[in-house]
N, C-alpha and C positions, 0 to 999 in steps of 0.2 A: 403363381410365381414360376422364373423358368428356373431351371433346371443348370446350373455352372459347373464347367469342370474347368479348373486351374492347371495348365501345362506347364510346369516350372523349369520344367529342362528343357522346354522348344527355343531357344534361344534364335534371334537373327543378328547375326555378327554385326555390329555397329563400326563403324568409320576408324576410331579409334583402335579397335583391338587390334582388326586388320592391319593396321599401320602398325604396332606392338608386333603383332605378328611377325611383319615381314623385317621390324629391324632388328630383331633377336635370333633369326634365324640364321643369317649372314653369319654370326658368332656360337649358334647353340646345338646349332639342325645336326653335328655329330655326337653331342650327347644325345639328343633329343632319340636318335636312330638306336641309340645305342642303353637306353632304356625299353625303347618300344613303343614310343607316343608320337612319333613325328606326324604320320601321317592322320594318329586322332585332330593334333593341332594344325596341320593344315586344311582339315576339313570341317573346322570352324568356322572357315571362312564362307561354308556353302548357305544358301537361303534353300530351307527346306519348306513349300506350302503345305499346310495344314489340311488332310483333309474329313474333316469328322463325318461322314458321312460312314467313310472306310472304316475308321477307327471302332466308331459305336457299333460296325458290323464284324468285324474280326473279334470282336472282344465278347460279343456272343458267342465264340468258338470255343470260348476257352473255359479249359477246367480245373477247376482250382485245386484238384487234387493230384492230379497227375504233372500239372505245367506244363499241359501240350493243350492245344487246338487240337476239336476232333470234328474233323470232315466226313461226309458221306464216303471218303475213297480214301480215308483211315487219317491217323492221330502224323502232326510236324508239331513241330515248333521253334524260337529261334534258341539256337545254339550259341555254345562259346566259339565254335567255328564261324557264324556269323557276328558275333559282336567283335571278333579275332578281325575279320575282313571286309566290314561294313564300315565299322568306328575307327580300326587301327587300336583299341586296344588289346596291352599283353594280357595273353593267358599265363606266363610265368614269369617267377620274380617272389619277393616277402609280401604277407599278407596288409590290407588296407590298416591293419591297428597296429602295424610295426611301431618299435619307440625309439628313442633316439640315444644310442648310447654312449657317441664319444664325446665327449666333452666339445671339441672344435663345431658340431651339429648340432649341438645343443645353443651354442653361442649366437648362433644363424636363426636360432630357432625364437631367441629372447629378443633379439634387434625388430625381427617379424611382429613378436607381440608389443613392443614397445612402437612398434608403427602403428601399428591397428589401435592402440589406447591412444597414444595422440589425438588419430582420427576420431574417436568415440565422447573424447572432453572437450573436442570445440564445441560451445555453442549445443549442445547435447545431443550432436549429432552421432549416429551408427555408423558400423564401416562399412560402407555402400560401399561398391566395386568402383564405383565410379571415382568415386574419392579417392579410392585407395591407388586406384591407376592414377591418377592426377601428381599424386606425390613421388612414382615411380619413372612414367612415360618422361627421357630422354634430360634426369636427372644425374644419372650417374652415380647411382646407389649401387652399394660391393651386395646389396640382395635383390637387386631387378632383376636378377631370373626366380630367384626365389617366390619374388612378390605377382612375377609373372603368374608363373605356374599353380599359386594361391589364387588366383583370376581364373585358371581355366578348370581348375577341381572344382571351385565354388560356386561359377556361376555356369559352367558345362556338362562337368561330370555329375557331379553330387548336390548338386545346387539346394541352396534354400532360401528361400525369396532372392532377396537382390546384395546379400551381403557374403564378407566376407568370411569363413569360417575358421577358426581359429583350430580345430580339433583334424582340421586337414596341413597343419604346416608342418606334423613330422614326415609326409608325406612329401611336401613340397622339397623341403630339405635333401631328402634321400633320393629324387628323383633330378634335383637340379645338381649333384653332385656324382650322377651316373649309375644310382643303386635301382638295379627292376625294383618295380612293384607292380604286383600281377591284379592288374584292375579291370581285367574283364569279367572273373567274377561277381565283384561289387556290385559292378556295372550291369550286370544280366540280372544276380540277385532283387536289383533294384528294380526293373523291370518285371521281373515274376512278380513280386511285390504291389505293386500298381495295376498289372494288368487284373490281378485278384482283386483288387479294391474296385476296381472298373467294374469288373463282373458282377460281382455278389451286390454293387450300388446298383446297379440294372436289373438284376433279381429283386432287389428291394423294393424298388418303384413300382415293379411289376404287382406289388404285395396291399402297397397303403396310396390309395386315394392321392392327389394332387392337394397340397393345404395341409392335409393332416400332419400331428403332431413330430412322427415319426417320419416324416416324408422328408429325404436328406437331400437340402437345397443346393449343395454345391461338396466339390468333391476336389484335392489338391493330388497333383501326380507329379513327385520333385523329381523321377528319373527321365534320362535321355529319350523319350518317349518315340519320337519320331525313329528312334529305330523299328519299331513294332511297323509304320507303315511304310519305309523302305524294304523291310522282308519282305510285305505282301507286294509291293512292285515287281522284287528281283523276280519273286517267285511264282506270281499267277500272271500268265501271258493276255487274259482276257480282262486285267483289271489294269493293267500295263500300261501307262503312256510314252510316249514318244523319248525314249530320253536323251540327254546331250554325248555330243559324240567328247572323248577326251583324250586328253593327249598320251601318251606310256608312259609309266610311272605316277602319272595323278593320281589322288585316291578314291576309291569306287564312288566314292558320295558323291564325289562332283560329278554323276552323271545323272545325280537328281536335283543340280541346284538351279533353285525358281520353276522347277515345272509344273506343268499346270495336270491338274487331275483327270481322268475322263469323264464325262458324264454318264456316270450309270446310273441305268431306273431302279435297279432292286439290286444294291450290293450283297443281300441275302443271296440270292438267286443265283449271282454270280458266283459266289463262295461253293456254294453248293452243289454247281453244275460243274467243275471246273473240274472233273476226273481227269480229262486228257490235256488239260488245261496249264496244269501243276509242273513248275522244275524241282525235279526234286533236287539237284544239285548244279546251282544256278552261278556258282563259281569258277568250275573247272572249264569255262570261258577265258578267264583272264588267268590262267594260272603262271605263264609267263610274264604277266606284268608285277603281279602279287608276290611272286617268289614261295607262292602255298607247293602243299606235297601235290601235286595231282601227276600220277605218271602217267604217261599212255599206255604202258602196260602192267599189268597188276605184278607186284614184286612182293619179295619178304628180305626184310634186312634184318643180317643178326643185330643184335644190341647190344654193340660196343661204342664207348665213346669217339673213337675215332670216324664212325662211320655213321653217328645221327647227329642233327643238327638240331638249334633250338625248333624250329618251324617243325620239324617230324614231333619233337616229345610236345610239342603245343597241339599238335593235329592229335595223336594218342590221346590224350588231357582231352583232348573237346570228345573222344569218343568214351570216358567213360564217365562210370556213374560216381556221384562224388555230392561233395556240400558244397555251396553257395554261399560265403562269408559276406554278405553287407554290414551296413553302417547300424540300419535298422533291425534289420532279419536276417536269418538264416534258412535261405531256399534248399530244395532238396532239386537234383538235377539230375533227367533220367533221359539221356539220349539213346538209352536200347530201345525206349516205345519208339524212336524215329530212325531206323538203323538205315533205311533208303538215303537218307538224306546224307549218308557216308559211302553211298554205295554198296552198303549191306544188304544183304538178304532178311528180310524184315521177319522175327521169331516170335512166338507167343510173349511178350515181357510178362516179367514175373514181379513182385512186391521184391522193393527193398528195404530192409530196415534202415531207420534213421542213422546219425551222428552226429544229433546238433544240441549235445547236453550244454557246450559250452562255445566261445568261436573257438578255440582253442584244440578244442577236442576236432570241432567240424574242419579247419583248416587242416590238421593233421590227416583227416579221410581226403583232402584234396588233393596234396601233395603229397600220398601216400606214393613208396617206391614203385616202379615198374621190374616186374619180376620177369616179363616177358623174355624169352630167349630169342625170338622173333619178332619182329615188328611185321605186322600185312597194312599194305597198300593198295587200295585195290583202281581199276584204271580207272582215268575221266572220263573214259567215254563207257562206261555200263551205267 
């Protein structure tokens, strides 16, 4: 029997969403900027190909204990700084289990589930996506952005099979009514999460026979996966294909959409030889189109509000160490093992203890204060 792995978050934007897309944007695209998803939701619209070949070899790299890839020419992995400007999602904002407390959001929030039951008692049917858009798409419902944004958590961000999830609408709410929610934790959490299930299933195989009892026939991955192989794009220049050139201001993805793989003989080999190979900081390319910190030359800013920007304490945030709040798990997130990948001078990392007794507790170690009296930036081009 082979061997299935279920991609639940590889999505290919279908005809319809597209069209949702672009006619909500006309009327949303300033909240939408103004939360910090815009350019997640415009680059839904990209076709990402699949390449398992890469996939089943990168995910031999990785270690389920530390959350990094370790290479012959030392330990990456992807960061909040890459799901920050790969996906477009925020690193800040209230956590993914925020609730809803005024009453007025709460109201939005019962109309929501009173569409979703509708759709679940005809005929005993579930609330497919597809359904769900049907009863929205060009309606004229006071919650089509709502039930929007319930389409792109459910069947993009956070997906589970092909339905809509009901435990993502106070999110929907907060988010269509201008409140951050910082989801690129989730987001990356959820990828830690997967990419360990990946691993230790490939450890596994390695252990029991093809048939036997214990031989785990198929494996479900519900996170945005396909970011795991545009990191190794941006980042390895010898596994690299051709990509599309894009306009300013489009977002990074569309310069992998629909491209075709290369053919490599030994993705291992490739992985492995790629000492001089490696970017380590494959961003500070675009950093005038991104609006990311990259200076040209290394600066320290004091730390006053007048003088940092959401993008600076987002960029700090991705460099430390912190929890990982998802839906399922609580990742631990340790960007000192990869300090090149910020420009750092890369230090012995040392064990850090936990803080994931509860989300609660874990969220608080995320958005713990910054006490810093200076802020360091160090240049794009080191």
């Amino acid at each position: 029997m082979a061997f299935e792995i279920h991609f639940n978050g590889w999505h290919h934007p279908r005809q319809k969403w597209v069209r949702w897309v672009d006619q909500l944007q006309l009327k949303y695209e300033t909240v939408w900027k103004k939360v910090g998803i815009f350019e997640a939701i415009m680059s839904t619209k990209c076709h990402i190909n699949k390449y398992h070949e890469l996939l089943y070899g990168i995910v031999e790299k990785w270690c389920c204990e530390t959350n990094t890839f370790v290479f012959p020419f030392g330990e990456a992995t992807i960061t909040l700084e890459d799901v920050m400007v790969l996906a477009g999602y925020p690193v800040r904002g209230d956590p993914v289990f925020v609730s809803l407390e005024e009453q007025e959001l709460r109201e939005v929030e019962e109309k929501m589930i009173l569409a979703r039951q509708q759709i679940s008692t005809k005929k005993g049917s579930q609330a497919r996506t597809t359904l769900w858009m049907d009863i929205f798409i060009d309606k004229g419902s006071e919650i089509e952005h709502e039930a929007f944004l319930a389409t792109l958590l459910s069947v993009l961000v956070f997906p589970h099979r092909i339905l809509v999830k009901r435990s993502l609408f106070p999110i929907d709410v907060h988010l269509g009514r201008g409140n951050p929610i910082a989801l690129a934790p989730a987001v990356l959490a959820s990828i830690y999460r997967d990419l360990t299930l990946f691993k230790k299933t490939i450890v596994d195989l390695s252990k029991f026979p093809a048939g036997s009892y214990r031989y785990p026939l198929e494996i479900t991955l519900p996170s945005p996966f396909y970011l795991v192989q545009i990191w190794v794009w941006e980042r390895f220049k010898n596994l690299q294909p051709q990509p599309m050139l894009i306009n300013h201001g489009d977002p990074l993805l569309f310069r992998w959409d629909k491209v075709k793989a290369l053919k490599i003989d030994s993705v291992k080999l490739a992985l492995d030889s790629a000492t001089n190979e490696f970017v380590w900081r494959p961003y500070v390319r675009y950093s005038d189109n991104y609006g990311m910190f990259y200076p040209n030359d290394e600066i320290w800013i004091p730390f006053k509000k007048d003088l940092v920007n959401d993008q600076m304490l987002s960029f700090v945030i991705s460099l430390r160490v912190s929890e990982l709040v998802g839906f399922d798990s609580i990742e631990q997130y340790l960007p000192h093992r990869v300090a090149m990948q910020f420009g750092i001078d890369q230090d012995i990392p040392s064990c850090v203890p936990r803080f994931n007794k509860t989300k609660e507790i874990a969220w608080k170690n995320y958005c713990r204060p910054i006490h810093d009296k200076h802020l360091y930036f160090p240049s794009r081009f080191l």
